[in-house]
N, C-alpha and C positions, 0 to 999 in steps of 0.2 A: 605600330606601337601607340601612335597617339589616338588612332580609332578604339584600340582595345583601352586606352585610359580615360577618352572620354564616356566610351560605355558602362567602364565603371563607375568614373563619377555619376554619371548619369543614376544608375543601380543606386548608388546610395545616397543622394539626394532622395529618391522614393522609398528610400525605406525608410530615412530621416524624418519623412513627413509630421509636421507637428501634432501630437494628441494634448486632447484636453490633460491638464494636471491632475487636477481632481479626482479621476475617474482611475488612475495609476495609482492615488492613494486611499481611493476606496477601496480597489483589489487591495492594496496593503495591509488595512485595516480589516478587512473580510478574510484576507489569508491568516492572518496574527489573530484573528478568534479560534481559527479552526483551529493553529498550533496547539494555544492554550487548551481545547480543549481538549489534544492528542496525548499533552502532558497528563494532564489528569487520566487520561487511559493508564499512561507509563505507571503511573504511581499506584493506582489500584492493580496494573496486574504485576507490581513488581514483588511478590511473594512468591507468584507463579513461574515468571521467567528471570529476571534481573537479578535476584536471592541467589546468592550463594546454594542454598538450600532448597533453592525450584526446581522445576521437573529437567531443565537444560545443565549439562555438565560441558562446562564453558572450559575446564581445562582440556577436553577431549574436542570440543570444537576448536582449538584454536592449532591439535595436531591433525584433525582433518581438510580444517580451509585459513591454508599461512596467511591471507590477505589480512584475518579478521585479527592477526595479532597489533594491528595498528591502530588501536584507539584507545581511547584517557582510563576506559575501566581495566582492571588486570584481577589474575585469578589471587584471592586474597585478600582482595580491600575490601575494606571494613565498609559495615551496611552506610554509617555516617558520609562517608566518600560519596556510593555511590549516589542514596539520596540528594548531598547536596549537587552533583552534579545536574542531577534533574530538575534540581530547583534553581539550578542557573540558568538551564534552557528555559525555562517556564517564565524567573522573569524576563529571561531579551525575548519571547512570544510577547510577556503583556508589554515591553518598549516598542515592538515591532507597530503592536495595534494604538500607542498612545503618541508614534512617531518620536519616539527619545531616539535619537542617534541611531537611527530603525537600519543602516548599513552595518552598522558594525553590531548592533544587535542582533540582525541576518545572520551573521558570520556565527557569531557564538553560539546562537541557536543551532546553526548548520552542525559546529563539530560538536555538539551535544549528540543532537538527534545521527549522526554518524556512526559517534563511537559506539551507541546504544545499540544500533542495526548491527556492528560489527560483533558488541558482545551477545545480542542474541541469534544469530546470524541464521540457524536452522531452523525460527521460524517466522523469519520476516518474510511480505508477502506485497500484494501491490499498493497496500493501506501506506506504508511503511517508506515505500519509492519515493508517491507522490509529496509525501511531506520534504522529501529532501529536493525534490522536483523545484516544487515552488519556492521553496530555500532560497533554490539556487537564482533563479531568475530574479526574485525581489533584488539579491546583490546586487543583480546587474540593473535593473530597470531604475530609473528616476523617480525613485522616491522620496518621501521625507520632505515635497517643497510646500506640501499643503493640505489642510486634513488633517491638525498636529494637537497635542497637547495647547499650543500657544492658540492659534484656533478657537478651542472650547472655555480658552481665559478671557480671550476677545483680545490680546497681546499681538493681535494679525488680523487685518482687515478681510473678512471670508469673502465681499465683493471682488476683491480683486482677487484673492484665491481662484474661485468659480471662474474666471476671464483667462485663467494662465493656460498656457501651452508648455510640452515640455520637447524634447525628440524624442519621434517613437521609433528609432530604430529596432533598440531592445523589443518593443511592442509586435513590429513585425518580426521577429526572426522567434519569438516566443508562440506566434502564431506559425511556424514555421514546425515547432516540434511539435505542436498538435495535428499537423497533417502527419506525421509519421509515429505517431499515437494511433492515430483514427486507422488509416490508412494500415498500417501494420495490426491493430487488433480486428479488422474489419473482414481484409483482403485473404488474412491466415485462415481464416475457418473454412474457407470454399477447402481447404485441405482437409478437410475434419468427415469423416463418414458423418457420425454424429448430427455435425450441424447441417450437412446437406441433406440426410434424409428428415430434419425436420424433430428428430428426437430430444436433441445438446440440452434443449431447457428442460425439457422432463427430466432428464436424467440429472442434471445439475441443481432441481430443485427438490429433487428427493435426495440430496447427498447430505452427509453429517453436516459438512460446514452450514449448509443454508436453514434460516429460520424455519424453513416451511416441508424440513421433512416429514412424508408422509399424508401432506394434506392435500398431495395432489395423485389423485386416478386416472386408470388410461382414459375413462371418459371426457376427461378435459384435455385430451393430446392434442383435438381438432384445435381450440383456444390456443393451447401452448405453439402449435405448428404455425401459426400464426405472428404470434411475438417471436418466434426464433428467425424466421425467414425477413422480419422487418429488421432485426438486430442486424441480418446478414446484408441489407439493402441500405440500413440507416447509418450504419457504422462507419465507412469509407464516406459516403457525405456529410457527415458534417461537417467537417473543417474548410468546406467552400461556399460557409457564411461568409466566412470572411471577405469574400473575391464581389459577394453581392454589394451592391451601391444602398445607401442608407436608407433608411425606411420601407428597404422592400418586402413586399407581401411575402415573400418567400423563404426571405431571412427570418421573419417573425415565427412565421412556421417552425423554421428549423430549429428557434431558439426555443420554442414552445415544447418541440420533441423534445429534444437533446436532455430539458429538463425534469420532463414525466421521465425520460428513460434511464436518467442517472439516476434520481430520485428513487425510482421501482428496485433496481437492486439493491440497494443495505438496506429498504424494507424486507425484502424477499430472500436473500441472502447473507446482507452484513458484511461487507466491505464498506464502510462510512466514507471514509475519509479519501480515497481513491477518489468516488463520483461526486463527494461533495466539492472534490479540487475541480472537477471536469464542470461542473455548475457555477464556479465562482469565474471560471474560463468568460462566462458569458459576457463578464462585467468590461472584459479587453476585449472582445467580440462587437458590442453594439456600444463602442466607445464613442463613437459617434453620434450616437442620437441620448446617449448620458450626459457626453460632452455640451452637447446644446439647451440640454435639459439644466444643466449645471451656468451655461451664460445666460438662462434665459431666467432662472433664480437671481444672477446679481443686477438685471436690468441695465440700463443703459450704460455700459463700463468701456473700455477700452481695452483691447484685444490685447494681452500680455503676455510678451515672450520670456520663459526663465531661461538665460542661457546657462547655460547646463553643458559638459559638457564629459561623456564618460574619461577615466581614466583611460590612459594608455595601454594599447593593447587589448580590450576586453572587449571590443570588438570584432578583433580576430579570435580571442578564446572564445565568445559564443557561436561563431560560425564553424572552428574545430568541434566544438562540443557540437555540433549538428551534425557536422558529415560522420564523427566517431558514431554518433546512436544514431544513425541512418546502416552504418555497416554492423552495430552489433544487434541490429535487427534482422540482418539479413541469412539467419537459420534455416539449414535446408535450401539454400537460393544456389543452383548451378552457380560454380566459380566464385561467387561474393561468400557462399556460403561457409569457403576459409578461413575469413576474415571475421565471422562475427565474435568468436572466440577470442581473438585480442582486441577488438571492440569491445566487448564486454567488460575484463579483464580492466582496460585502459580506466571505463567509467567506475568501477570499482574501487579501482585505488585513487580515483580521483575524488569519490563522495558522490558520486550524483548515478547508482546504478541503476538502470530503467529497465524493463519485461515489459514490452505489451504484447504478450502473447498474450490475451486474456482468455482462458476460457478456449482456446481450440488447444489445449491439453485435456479435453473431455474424456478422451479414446483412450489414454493413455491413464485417468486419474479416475476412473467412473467408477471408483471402487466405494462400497456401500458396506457401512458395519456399524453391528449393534449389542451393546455389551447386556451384560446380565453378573452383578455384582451379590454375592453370596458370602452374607458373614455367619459363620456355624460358631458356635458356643456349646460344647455341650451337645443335647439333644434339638438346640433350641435352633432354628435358619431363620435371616432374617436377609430378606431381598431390599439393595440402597440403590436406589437412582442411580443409573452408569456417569451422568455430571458429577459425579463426588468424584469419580478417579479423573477423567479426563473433561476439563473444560468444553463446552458446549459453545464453539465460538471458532471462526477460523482457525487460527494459532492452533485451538484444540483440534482440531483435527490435522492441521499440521504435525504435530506431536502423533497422530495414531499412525501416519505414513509411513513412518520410521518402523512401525512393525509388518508394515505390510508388504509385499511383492513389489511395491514402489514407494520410490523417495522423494517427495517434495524438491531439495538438495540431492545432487550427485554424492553421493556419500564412495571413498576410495574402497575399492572389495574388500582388503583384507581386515577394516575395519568395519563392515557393517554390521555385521554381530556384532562388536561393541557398542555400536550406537543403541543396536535395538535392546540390547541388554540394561545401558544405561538408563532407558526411559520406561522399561521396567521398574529396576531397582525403586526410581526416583518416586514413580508414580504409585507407587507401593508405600514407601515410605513417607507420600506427602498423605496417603491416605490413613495411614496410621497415625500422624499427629494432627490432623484434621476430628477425625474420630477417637477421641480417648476412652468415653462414654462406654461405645460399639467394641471396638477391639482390645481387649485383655489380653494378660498372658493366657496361653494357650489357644485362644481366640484364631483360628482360621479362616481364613478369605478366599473365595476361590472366582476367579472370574474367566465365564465362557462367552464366545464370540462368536456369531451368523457373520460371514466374510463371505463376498462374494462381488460381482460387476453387475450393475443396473446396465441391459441395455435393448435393442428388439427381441433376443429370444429370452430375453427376464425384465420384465416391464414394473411387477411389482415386490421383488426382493426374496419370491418364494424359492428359486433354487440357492440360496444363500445356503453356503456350509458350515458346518457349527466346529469348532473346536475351543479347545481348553487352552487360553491366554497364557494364566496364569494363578500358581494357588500358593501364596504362604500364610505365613504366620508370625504371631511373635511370643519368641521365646528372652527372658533376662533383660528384656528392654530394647530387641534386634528385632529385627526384619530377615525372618531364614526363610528363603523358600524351596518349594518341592518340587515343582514347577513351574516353569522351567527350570532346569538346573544352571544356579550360575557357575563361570568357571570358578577356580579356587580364592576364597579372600576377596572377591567380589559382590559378597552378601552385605545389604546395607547393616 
């Protein structure tokens, strides 16, 4: 017993190892911009999702996934509600970045961005995680001693700032969930036909969600084969920066990849917010050579310890919080594979639910479709951009899953015709009050769809099958359609 207690103390001594302050509330300051500018996403797409009135029918999500009936918004509340609630999150983002009370601002911001995830829940995605990701660790890491509001008054001496140390326990064990981020989106894909033959990125960058459908041909497979098989190589290493000793050749490198290659997708696809959390990673990564950069700014100072010392307990919640998303990782894994399902489940109802599957659901999601929007008047047709029905953007294409052979969310069978009917209805009806101009009474719309799987024996989308989505009209100020048919009292 006293071997196994010195071992431990031993263990946490090294993980207590002092980090620069500073450099823990530049990540603060660097996370708390990104917030705010998530909010600002929240707000301009909240006609689309958030709205009562958006394309998600939030009472019908809350009888398909029970978890999500647990948060501040409810079916009902008035538009005033939920704006100000997103304008509470927004400001504890801008207290987070100006260090007002940036813990308890953490917090608030957490059960904003929560309940938010919870009332849109069918199309939240890994943009969405990460924000509650970093939520969650700022709570815990030692924040707030430097870097502040008080700081840029001069009300605190920034030299001795720049000198402070704080414990980085926190620092390590948060370096801890990025090995099983890396390690989990890295190791998955040797599972993936897709990614092993070399294909995953072709196919993933001709899909709706990514900016750059269509601008890629098999002549550039060779190129693509290329960056798919580094993804597959560079993925599982990166998170053994960390293990490198400072200023090494090596680490620089990897710091250098890490950030072309987060960088390169929300260019290329658009997920922003995801790879820009994985880039601000770096700031806890080479905290070391920030750290000295940061004493070598206040000059000759004397080395300042803050003692600091976490709340009780939160210690051992962030090592449970590890071992839970180490097993609700563990999908398809012989015997553990059990367990990821109440792994999952557990982080769910806790706030902090994490996927890093990224991306080796290729096989499974490579489905490709292209709408063709037809408004008839009369004698008269007039062809609209297929973005006017459905968003051009992740989410949006999340939203077309739901009609498809696959569902984003497990949706329970005997409600998935409801769902797909619902995002009908909705997408119909937001199209009609978007367009008042375009659709009249009598006014018919009719939209058909090329559906099909991008993959070796269809490279470029041509065996896509055509069918008829969807065709209504409006009559009396309604939304009736012809088809599909909805069931009875189901017309918007």
């Amino acid at each position: 017993m006293e071997t196994q207690s010195k071992a431990s103390e031993s263990f946490l001594q090294r993980m207590s190892r002092p980090v620069s302050a500073p450099v823990v509330d530049l990540f603060r300051i660097l996370c708390g911009a990104l917030f705010v500018v998530y909010f600002i996403r929240l707000f301009l797409e909240y006609p689309l999702y958030t709205s009562e009135s958006g394309l998600l029918d939030h009472e019908l999500h809350r009888q398909l996934f029970w978890f999500t009936k647990f948060t501040l918004f409810y079916p009902g509340s008035p538009a005033w509600y939920k704006i100000g609630l997103l304008v509470t999150g927004f400001v504890g983002a801008l207290c987070i970045v100006a260090g007002i009370r940036p813990k308890l601002a953490c917090i608030v911001t957490w059960v904003v961005v929560v309940s938010v995830h919870r009332w849109n829940f069918a199309v939240i995605n890994v943009d969405d995680s990460s924000i509650t990701l970093l939520l969650w660790w700022l709570i815990l890491l030692p924040i707030g001693h430097t870097l502040t509001w008080r700081t840029v008054r001069g009300l605190s001496d920034w030299k001795k700032e720049c000198r402070s140390v704080v414990d980085g326990f926190f620092v390590r064990a948060f370096f801890a969930n990025l090995f099983i981020y890396y390690l989990t989106a890295g190791l998955t894909k040797l599972g993936s036909g897709l990614w092993r033959e070399g294909l995953a990125l072709f196919v993933i960058l001709n899909l709706p969600l990514a900016r750059t459908q269509g601008m890629w041909s098999p002549e550039e497979l060779p190129f693509l084969w290329v960056g798919n098989h580094f993804t597959m190589v560079a993925e599982p290493l990166f998170p053994f920066m960390v293990l490198l000793p400072k200023h090494h050749k090596l680490k620089y490198f990897g710091g250098v990849s890490l950030f072309v290659f987060h960088l390169a997708i929300p260019i290329t696809i658009g997920v922003p917010y995801a790879n820009f959390a994985l880039i601000l990673a770096l700031v806890l990564i080479f905290h070391e050579e920030l750290g000295d950069w940061f004493q070598g700014k206040a000059g000759e100072y004397e080395l300042r310890k803050i003692e600091w010392s976490a709340p009780r307990g939160t210690r051992t919640l962030a090592v449970s919080y590890l071992i839970i998303l180490f097993l609700a990782m563990q999908k398809n894994v012989p015997v553990l594979g059990k367990v990821w399902e109440a792994g999952m489940g557990v982080l769910y109802l806790g706030g902090v639910a994490q996927e890093y599957h990224l991306f080796d659901w290729i096989d499974r999601f490579n489905w490709s479709i292209h709408h063709e929007v037809v408004v008839t008047n009369g004698e008269e047709e007039t062809e609209v951009v297929s973005t006017e029905l459905f968003p051009a953007s992740v989410r949006g294409f999340i939203v077309q899953s739901y009609l498809l052979p696959m569902r984003w969310m497990r949706v329970p069978r005997p409600l998935t015709g409801e769902m797909r009917n619902s995002v009908l209805r909705r997408s119909a009806q937001r199209f009609v009050e978007t367009h008042p101009q375009l659709v009249k009474e009598g006014t018919t719309v009719t939209v058909r769809s090329r559906v099909g799987r991008l993959d070796r024996q269809d490279m470029t989308g041509e065996q896509l099958w055509e069918t008829q989505l969807m065709t209504f009209s409006v009559s009396q100020g309604q939304v009736v359609f012809s088809y599909p048919r909805m069931p009875e009292g189901k017309s918007s």
